[in-house]
C-alpha positions in Angstrom: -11.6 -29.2 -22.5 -14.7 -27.4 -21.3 -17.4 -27.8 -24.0 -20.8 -26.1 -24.8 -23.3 -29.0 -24.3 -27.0 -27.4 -25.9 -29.8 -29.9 -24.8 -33.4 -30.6 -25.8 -36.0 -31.0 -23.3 -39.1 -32.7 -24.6 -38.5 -36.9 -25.1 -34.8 -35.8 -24.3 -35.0 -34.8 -20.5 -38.5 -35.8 -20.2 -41.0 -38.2 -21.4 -43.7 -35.7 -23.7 -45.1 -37.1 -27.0 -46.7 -40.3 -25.1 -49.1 -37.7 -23.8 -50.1 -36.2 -26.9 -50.4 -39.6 -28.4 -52.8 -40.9 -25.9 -54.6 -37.3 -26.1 -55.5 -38.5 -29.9 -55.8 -41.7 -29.0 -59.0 -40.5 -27.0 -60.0 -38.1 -29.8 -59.9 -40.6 -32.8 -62.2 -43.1 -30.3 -64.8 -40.0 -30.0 -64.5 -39.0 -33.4 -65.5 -42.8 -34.3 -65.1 -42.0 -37.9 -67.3 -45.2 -39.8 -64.8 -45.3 -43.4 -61.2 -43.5 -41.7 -59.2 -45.7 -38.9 -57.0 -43.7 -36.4 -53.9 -43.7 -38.7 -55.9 -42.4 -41.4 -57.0 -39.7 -39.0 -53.9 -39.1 -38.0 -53.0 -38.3 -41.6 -54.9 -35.5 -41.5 -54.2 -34.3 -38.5 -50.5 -34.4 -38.9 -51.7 -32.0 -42.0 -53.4 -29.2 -39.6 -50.5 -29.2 -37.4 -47.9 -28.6 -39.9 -50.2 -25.6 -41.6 -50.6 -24.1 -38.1 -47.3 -25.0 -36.4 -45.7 -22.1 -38.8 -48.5 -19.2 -37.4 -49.3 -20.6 -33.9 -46.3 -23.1 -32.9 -46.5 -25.6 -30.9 -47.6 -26.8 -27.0 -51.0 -28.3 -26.1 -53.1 -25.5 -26.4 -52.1 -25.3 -29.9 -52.9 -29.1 -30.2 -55.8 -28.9 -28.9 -56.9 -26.5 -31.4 -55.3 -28.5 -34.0 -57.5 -31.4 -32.5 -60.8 -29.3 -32.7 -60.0 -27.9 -36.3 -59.0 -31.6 -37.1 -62.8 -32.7 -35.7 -64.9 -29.8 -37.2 -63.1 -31.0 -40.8 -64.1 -35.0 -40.1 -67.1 -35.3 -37.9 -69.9 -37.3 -39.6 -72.5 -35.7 -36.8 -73.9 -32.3 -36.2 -70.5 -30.1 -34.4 -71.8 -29.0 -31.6 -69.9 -26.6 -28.7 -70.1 -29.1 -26.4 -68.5 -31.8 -28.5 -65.5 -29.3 -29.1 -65.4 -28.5 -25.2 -64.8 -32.4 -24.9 -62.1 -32.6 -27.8 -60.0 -29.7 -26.4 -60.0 -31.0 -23.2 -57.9 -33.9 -24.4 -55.3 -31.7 -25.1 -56.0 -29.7 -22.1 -55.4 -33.2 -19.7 -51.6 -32.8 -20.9 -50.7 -30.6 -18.7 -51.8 -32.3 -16.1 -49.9 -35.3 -16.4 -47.2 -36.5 -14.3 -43.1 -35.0 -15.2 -41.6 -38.6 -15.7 -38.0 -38.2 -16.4 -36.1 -40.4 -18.9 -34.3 -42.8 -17.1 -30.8 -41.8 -16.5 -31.3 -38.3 -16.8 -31.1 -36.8 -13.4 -27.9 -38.1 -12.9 -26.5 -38.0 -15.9 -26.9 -33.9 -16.2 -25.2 -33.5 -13.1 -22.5 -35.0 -13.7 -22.2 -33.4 -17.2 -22.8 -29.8 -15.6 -19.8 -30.5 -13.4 -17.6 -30.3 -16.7 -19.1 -28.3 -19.1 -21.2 -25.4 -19.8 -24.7 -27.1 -20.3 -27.7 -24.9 -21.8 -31.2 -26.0 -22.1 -32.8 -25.4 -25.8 -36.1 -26.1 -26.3 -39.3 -24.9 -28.6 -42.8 -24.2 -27.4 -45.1 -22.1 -26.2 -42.7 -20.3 -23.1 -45.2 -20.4 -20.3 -45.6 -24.1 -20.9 -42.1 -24.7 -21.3 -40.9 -23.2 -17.9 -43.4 -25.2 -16.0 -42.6 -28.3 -17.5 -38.9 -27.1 -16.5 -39.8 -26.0 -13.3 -41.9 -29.2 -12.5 -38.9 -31.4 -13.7 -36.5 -30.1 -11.5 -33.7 -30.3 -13.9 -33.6 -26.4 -14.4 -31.1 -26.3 -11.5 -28.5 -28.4 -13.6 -28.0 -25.4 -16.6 -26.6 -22.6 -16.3 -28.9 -21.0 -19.3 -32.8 -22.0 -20.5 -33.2 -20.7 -24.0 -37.1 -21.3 -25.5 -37.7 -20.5 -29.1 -40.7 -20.9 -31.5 -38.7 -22.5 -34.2 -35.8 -24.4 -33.6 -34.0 -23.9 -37.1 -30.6 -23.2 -38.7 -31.0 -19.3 -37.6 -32.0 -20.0 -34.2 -29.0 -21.7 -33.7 -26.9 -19.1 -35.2 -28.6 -16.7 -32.8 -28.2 -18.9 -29.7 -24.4 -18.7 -30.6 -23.7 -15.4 -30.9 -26.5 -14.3 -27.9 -24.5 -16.7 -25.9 -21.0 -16.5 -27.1 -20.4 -20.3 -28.1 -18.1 -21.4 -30.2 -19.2 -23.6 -33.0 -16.5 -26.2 -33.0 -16.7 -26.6 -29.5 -20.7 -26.5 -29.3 -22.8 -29.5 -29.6 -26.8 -29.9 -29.6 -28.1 -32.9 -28.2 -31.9 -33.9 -28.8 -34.0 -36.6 -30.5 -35.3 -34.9 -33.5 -33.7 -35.2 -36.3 -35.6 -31.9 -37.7 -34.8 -29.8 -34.9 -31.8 -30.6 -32.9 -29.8 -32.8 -35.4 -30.3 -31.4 -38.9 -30.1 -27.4 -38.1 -27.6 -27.8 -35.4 -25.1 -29.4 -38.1 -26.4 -26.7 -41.1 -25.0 -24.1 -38.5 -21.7 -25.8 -38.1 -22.3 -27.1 -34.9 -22.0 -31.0 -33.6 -24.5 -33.3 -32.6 -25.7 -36.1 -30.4 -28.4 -37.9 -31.7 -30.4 -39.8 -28.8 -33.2 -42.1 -30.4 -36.7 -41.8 -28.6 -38.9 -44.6 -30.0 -42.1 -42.1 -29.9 -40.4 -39.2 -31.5 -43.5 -37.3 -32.7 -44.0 -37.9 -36.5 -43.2 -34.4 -37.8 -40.0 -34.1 -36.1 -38.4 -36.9 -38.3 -36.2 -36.5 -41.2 -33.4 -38.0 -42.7 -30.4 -37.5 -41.2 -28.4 -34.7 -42.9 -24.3 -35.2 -43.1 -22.4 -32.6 -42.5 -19.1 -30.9 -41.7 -19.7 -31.0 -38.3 -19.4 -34.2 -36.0 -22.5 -36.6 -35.5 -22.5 -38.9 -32.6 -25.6 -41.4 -32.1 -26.0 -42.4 -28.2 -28.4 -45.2 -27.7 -29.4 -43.3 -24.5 -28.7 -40.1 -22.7 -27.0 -41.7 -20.1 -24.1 -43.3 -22.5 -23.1 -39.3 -22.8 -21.2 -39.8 -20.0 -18.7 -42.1 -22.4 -18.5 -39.2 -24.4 -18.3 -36.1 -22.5 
């Protein structure tokens, strides 16, 4: 039976959180707080984003002005315009890095898109998330590219009847539990959860049960067993 296959993009197709974790990596050595190590730095930065995720969403240039908002809040020295120059640039680099595909990917989409209707979901800021697509190359392998600012419950709902897919017959596959597991199952859909070992923090959560059916793939490429 020909299924509706909805997949992530970020640390699902492509590798995308090592980037931004390197990106703080370099911030938290400028910063060079004297009392707060990089995971206590990371505390508060992880509080910034999820305040401004809601009102500005999500992408590098948001980062990087979660990054300069995160500095002008810690800095122990004067905050001068050049110093903020040099912290957004760290998310600015991002873009810049190479599109290194998760191994297995490339061919594992083309054989799924042989046998069902595959649709690419992702959330972001939408200029950045159709170069990232178009510099992957794996745009040619779905037959739909949704982008959204939130992937929650509703989107999903929205994606279904925008799109005609049948619940029961619609699964989302992703890494994050808090936006491709948990609302795809609140909106009666299945799942296919696909551990990434740098998930970015925010996007875990406990894994809801639902009605709907949960399948955990240790990587993409074992969809094939499934699909």
């Amino acid at each position: 039976m020909r299924l509706f296959l909805v997949i992530d993009a970020d640390d699902t197709l492509w590798e995308n959180n090592i980037y931004f974790e390197r990106a703080f990596e370099e911030f938290a050595a400028f910063l060079d707080h004297s009392r707060m190590g990089p995971r206590e730095v990371r505390a508060v930065l992880d509080e910034i984003e999820a305040a401004n995720n809601r009102i500005h969403g999500y992408g590098s240039l948001n980062f990087g002005r979660n990054l300069r908002q995160c500095y002008q809040r810690l800095a122990e020295r004067e905050v001068r315009k050049e110093d903020l120059g040099t912290v957004m640039g760290f998310a600015a680099r991002i873009l810049e890095c190479p599109m290194e595909a998760i191994e297995g990917v490339p061919e594992t989409l083309e054989y799924l898109a042989g046998r069902h209707d595959l649709t690419l979901f992702t959330k972001g800021h939408p200029e950045e998330q159709r170069l990232k697509i178009d510099r992957s190359g794996l745009g040619r392998f779905f037959a739909h590219t949704a982008i959204v600012k939130e992937k929650d419950a509703a989107a999903y709902r929205a994606l279904a009847r925008e799109r005609g897919l049948d619940p029961g017959r619609s699964w989302m596959i992703g890494n994050s539990p808090k936006s491709d597991i948990n609302p795809a199952l609140e909106a009666g859909w299945n799942a296919v959860f696909v551990p990434h070992a740098h998930t970015w923090n925010l996007e875990r959560q406990e894994i809801d049960p639902r009605p709907g059916r949960l399948l955990v793939v240790e990587r993409f490429q074992n969809l094939t067993r499934h699909f």
